[in-house]
C-alpha positions in Angstrom: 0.0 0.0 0.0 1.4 3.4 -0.8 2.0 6.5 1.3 -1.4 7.9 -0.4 -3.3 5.1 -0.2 -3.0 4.9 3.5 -3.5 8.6 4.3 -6.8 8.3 2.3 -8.3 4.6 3.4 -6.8 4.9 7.0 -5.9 8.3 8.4 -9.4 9.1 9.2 -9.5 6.0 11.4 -6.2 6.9 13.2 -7.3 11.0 13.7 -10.8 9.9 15.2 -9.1 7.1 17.2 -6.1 9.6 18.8 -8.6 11.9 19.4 -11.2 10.2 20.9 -8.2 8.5 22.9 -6.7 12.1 24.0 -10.1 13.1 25.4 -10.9 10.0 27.2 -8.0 10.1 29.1 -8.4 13.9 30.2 -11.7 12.6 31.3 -10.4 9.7 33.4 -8.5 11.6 35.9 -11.6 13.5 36.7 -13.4 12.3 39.6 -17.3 10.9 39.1 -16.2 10.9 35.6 -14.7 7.7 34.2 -18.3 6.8 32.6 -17.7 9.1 29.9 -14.4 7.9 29.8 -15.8 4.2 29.2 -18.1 5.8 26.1 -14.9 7.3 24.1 -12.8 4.6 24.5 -15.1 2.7 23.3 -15.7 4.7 20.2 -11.7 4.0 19.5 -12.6 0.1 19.7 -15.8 0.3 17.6 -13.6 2.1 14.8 -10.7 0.0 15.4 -12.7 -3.2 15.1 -15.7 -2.5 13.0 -14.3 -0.5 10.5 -17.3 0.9 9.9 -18.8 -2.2 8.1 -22.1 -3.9 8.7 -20.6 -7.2 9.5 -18.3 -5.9 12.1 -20.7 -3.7 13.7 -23.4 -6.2 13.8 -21.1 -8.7 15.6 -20.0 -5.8 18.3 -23.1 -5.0 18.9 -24.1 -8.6 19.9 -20.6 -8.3 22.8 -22.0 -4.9 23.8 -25.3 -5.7 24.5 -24.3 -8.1 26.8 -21.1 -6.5 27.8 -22.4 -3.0 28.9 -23.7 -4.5 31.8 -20.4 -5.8 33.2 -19.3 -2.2 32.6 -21.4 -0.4 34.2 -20.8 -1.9 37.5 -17.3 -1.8 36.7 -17.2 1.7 36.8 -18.2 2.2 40.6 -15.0 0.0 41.4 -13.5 3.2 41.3 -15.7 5.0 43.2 -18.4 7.3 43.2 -19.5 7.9 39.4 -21.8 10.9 38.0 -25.1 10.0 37.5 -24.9 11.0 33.8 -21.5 9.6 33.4 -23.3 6.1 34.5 -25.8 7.3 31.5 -23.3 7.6 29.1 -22.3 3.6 29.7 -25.8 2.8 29.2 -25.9 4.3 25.5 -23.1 2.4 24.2 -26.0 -0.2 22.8 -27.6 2.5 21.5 -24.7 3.9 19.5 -24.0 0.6 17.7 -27.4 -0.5 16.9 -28.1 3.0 15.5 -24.4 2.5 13.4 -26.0 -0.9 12.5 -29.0 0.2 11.2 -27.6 2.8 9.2 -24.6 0.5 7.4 -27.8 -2.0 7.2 -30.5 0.3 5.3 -28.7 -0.6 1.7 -28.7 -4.1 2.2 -31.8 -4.5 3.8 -34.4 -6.7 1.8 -38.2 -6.4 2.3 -39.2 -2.9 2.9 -42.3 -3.4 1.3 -43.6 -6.2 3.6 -46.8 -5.9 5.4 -45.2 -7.0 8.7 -42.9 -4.1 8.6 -44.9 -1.6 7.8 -47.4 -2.5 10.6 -44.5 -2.5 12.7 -43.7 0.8 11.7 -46.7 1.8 12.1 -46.9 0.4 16.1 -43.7 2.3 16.4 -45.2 5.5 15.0 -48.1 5.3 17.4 -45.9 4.6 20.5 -43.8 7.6 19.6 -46.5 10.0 19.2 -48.3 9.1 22.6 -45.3 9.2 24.4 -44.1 12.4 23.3 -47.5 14.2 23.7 -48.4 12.7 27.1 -49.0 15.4 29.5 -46.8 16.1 32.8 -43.8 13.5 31.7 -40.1 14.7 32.2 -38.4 15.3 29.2 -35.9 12.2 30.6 -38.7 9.9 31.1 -39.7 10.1 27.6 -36.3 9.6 26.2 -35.7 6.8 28.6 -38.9 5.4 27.2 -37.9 5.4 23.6 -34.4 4.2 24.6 -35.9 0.8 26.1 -39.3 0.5 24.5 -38.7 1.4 20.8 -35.3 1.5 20.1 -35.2 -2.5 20.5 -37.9 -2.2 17.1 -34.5 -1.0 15.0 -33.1 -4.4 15.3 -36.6 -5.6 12.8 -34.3 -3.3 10.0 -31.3 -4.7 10.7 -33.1 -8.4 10.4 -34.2 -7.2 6.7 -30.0 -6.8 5.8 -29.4 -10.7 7.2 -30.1 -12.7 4.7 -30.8 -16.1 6.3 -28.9 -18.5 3.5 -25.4 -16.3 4.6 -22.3 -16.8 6.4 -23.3 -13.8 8.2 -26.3 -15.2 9.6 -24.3 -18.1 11.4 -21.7 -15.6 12.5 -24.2 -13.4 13.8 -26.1 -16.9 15.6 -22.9 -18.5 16.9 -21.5 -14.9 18.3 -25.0 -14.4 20.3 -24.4 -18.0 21.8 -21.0 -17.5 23.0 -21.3 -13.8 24.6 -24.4 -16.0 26.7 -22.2 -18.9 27.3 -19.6 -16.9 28.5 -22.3 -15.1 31.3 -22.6 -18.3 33.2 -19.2 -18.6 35.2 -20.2 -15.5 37.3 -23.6 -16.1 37.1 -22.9 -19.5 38.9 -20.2 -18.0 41.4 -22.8 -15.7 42.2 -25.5 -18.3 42.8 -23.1 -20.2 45.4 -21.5 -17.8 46.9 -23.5 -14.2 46.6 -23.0 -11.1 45.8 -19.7 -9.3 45.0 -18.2 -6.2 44.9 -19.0 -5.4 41.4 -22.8 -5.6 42.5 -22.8 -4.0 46.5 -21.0 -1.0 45.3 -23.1 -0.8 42.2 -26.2 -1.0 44.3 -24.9 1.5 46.6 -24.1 4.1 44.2 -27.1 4.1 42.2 -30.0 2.9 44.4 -31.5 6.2 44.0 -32.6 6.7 40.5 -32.2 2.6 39.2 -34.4 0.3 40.0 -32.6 -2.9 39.8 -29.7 -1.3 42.1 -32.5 -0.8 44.6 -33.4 -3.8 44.7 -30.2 -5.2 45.0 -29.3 -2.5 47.9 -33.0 -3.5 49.8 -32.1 -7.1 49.5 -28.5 -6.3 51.0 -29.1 -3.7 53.4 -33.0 -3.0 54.1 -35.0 -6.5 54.3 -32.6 -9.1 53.7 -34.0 -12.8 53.3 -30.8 -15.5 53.8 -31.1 -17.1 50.6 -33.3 -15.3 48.7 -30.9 -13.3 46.3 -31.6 -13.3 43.2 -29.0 -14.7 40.7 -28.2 -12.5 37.4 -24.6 -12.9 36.2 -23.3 -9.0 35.5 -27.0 -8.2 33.9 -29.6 -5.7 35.3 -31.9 -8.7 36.7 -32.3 -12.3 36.5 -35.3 -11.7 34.1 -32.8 -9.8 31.3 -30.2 -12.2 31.8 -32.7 -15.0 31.6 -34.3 -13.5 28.0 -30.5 -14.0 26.5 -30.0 -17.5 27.6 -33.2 -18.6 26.2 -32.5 -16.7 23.1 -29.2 -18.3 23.0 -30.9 -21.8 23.7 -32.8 -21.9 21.0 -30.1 -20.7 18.3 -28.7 -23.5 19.4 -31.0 -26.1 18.9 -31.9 -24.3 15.0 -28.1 -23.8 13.4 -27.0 -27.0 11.1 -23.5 -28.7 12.5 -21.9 -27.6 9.6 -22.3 -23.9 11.7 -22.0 -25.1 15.4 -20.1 -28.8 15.4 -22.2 -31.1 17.2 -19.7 -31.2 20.3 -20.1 -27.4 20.5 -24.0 -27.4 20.6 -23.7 -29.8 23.5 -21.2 -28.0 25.5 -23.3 -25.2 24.9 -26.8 -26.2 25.6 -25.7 -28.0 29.1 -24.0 -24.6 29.9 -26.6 -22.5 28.9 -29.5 -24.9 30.5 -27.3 -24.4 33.5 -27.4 -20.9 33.6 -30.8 -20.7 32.8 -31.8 -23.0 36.1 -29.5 -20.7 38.4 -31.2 -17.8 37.2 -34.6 -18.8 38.4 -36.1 -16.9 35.6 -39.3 -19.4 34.5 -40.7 -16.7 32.0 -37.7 -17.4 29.8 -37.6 -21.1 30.4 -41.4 -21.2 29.7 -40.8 -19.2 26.3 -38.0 -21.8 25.3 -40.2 -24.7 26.3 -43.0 -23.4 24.0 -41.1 -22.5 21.3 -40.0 -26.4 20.9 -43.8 -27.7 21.4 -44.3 -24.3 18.0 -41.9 -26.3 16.0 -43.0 -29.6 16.7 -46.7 -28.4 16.0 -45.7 -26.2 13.1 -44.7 -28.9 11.1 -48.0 -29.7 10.5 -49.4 -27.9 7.8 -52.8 -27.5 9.9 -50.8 -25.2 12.0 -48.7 -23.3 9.9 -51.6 -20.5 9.6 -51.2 -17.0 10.8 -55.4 -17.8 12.6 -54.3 -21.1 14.2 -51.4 -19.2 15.7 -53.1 -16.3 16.7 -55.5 -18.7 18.0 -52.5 -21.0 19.8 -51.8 -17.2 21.5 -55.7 -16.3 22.6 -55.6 -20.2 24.2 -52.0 -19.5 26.2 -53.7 -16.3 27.3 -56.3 -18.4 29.2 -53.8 -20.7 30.0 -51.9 -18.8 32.1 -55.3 -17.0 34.1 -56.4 -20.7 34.3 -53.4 -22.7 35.6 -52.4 -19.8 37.8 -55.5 -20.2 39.5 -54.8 -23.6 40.3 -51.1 -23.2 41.0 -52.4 -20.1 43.2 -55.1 -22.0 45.1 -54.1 -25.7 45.3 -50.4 -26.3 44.2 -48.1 -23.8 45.6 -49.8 -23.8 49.4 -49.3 -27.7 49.2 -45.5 -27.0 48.4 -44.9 -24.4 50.8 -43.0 -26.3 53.5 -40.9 -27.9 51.0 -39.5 -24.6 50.1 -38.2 -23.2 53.2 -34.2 -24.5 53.0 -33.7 -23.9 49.3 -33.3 -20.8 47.7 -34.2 -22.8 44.0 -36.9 -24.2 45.3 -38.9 -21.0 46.6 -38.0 -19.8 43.2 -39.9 -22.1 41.3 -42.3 -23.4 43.9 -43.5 -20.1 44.9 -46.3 -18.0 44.3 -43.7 -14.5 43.8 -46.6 -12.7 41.4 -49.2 -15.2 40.0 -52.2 -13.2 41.6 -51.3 -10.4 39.0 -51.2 -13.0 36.0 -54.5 -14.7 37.2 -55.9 -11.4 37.2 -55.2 -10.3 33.8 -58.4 -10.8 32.1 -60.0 -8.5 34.3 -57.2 -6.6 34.1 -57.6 -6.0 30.3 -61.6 -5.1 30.6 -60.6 -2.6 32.9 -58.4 -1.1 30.9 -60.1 -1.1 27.8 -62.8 0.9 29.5 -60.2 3.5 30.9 -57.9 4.0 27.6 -60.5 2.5 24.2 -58.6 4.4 22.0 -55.4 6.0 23.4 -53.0 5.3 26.2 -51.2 7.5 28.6 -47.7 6.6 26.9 -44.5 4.5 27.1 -43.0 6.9 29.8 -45.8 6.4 32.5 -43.9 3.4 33.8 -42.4 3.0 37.3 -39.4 1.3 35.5 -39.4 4.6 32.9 -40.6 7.7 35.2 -41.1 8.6 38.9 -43.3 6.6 40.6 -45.9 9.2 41.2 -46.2 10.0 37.6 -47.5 6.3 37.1 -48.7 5.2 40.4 -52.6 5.9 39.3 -52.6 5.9 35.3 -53.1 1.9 34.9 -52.3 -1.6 35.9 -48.7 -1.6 35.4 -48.1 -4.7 37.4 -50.5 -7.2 35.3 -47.3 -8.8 34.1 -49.4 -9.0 30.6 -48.5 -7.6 27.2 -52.0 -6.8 26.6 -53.3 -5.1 29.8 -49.8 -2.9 29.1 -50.1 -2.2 25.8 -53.7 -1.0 26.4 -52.9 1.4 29.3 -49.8 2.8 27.6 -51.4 3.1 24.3 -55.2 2.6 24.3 -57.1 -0.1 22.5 -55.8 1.3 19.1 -52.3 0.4 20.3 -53.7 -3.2 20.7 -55.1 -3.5 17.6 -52.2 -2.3 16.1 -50.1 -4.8 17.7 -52.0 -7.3 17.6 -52.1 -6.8 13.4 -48.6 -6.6 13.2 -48.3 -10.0 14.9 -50.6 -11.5 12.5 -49.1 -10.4 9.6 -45.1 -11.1 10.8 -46.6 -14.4 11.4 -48.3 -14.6 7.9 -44.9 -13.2 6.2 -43.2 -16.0 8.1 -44.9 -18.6 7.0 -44.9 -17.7 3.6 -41.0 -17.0 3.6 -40.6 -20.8 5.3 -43.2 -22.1 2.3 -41.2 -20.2 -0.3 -37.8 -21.7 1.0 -36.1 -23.9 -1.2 -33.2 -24.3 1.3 -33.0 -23.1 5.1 -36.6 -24.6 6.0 -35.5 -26.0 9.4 -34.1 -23.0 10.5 -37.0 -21.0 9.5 -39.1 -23.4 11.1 -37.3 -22.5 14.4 -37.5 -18.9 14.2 -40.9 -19.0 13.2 -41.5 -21.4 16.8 -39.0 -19.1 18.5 -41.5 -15.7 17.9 -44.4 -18.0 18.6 -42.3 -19.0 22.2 -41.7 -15.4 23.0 -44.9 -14.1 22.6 -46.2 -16.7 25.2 -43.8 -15.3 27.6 -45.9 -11.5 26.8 -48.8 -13.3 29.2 -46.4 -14.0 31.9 -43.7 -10.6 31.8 -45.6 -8.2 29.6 -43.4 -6.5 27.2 -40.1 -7.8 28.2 -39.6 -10.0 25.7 -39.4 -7.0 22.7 -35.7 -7.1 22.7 -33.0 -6.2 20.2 -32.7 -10.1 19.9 -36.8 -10.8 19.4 -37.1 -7.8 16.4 -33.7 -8.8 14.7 -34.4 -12.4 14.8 -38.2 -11.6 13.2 -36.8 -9.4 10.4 -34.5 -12.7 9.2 -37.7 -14.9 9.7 -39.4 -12.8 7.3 -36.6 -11.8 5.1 -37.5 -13.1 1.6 -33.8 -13.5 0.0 -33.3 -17.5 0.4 -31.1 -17.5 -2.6 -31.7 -21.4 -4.0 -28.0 -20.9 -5.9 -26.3 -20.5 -2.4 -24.9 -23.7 -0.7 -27.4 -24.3 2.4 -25.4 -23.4 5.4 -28.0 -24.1 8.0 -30.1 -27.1 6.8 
């Protein structure tokens, strides 16, 4: 390479990277201020690593949304951090999806798909509520569209992954490992508690983040010997829980001529357990219905968008109906068999079935209070101030529904519940359409089906990066028949 050739292909890389390197380390011997620090050196890695290409910033992204965590506790190792500095680690996600999305938007297949543009159009509608709902900090909003609709993004850069690639396993096998690689703590933290990467994280934060307040009541207000909840470096057990089932799954879908066969074991048994320590049984119960979808989706009988939407309505009363029984007969009958095991009282429990059980009555009454709009994404203990939400709606029904309908109205749940039927309709017709990649298809198509379930148990938790992205490669129609089949 010549003297010209490298000022013009990588000078601009080296400037941005000694800049952004200069200014980090000012910031670093500042007190309270190493967060910021955190967010420029990273920038130099994303350059340094990505290159600014799709590929390399799709497979950071995957690392950082599971790394970010770890770092933001990290931080507090140092001591006291300001409170926007903290902020600053918790965008990194944000700056690489949005970089992904935009390297993505020329490769992206499918724009004109029904699926997508009803998603857009839910996204549109959440947007405009939240923004226009009355007496809302200006922070609560954008927190709001940072954790609620951001996540959507990852549907576009589904569209630029096509599913017959090498990227596609790349992308698969990388999501697998950054969860495998989450259980060593996770099961240190299971046997022998808390560390300091959590205590002073709780302690520094308690006041403005709501799993660090948990955390610091469990430690220091109303601790329960044996009751701590295990989460790796994630924000709760719940989050942590979401990525091991997602990584589960992938698992179980990619060919062995992607992930060797002695991989995918070593894998699974690690993942499986992580996902027991955890205690998480939303994420367990997605995974779990997700392999009864792809068993019944091989019948043709069921591969409709109805009979799926149906298979939802059913787990809907499923969950009010064996709640009630679990509430009632089970769970009182297990109680004394609980007492000396933390595991146990996790998954023998009743922790917050009377909300589930009472989620049809739930939804009527929240159809009546919001029939056509909601009071936005922002009116959310987990989003706002607590008296800002306290009184607007049943945000502790634990159901996608009742929340969908108190944040935005019964149009928002018509809305939704259209773009579900037609991503499910698109999917099937890109699996029936597939001359190669069927299985895996198959699996995604079971894996959306899974997650949904888990909307009746956790409300909208499931919407992640990982469910969007994964549904925009379901429905993405290149499946080039030319292309050597890479995932059976």
């Amino acid at each position: 390479m010549s003297v010209a050739e490298f000022a013009t292909t990588r000078s601009p890389f080296l400037l941005y990277s000694l800049l952004l390197s200069l200014v980090a380390g000012l910031l670093a011997v500042q007190p309270g201020y190493l967060g910021l620090s955190v967010l420029l050196t990273f920038g130099v890695a994303v350059i340094a690593i990505t290159r600014l290409t799709f590929e390399g910033s799709l497979l950071t992204l995957v690392w950082v949304l599971s790394f970010v965590h770890l770092l933001k506790r990290a931080i507090f190792l140092f001591g006291d951090q300001d409170q926007y500095a903290y902020y600053a680690v918790l965008i990194l996600p944000t700056i690489v999806l949005t970089m992904t999305v935009i390297l993505g938007l020329r490769r992206a297949r499918g724009w004109s798909l029904p699926s997508g543009r009803a998603m857009f159009l839910f996204a549109g509608w959440s947007l405009v509520l939240t923004l226009v709902a009355p007496a809302i900090p200006v922070e609560a909003r954008l927190a709001a569209i940072h954790e609620r609709l951001l996540p959507m993004a990852g549907f576009i850069v589904g569209l630029a992954i096509p599913i017959d690639s090498r990227l596609f396993g790349s992308f698969c096998k990388t999501i697998i490992w950054s969860a495998v690689v989450t259980v060593p703590y996770g099961l240190f933290q299971f046997f022998f508690g808390y560390t300091a990467l959590e205590r002073n994280w709780a302690v520094a934060t308690g006041d403005y983040s709501v799993g660090a307040s948990h955390i610091s009541d469990s430690l220091y207000v109303a601790p329960v010997i044996g009751d701590a909840r295990t989460f790796s470096y994630f924000a709760d057990s719940l989050t942590w829980g979401f990525l091991l089932s997602v990584a589960i799954v992938l698992v179980v879908c990619l060919d062995s001529r992607i992930l060797s066969r002695g991989a995918k074991i070593f894998a699974l048994s690690i993942l499986l357990l992580g996902a027991v320590a955890a205690g998480a049984r939303t994420p367990l119960i997605g995974v779990i219905a997700s392999v009864l979808a792809f068993h019944l989706l091989r019948w043709k009988a069921w591969r409709r968008p109805i009979a799926m939407l149906v298979g939802l309505a059913l787990a809907f009363g499923l969950v009010v109906w064996a709640g009630s029984i679990l509430y009632t007969r089970v769970f009182p009958a297990l109680a004394s068999t609980t007492e000396q095991s933390s595991l146990t009282r996790r998954y023998l429990t009743v922790g917050t079935v009377e909300a589930r059980i009472g989620a049809w009555d739930g939804l009527q009454d929240a159809l009546a209070a919001h029939p056509v709009v909601g009071v936005g994404l922002a009116h959310s203990d987990y989003i706002s101030q607590p008296e800002f939400s306290s009184e607007l709606g049943n945000f502790d029904s634990h159901n996608v529904a009742v929340d969908i309908v108190v944040t935005l109205g019964g149009v928002g749940l018509l809305v939704f519940v259209i773009f579900i039927f037609l991503l499910l309709r698109d999917g099937i017709r890109a699996y029936e359409a597939s001359k190669h990649n069927r299985r895996t298809r198959l699996w995604l198509l079971a894996f959306v089906f899974g997650m949904l379930t888990t909307g009746f148990l956790n409300g909208p938790t499931f919407m992640t990066v990982y469910f969007f992205t994964l549904s925009g490669i379901l429905v993405n129609p290149r499946d080039d028949s030319n292309v050597r089949d890479l995932t059976a």
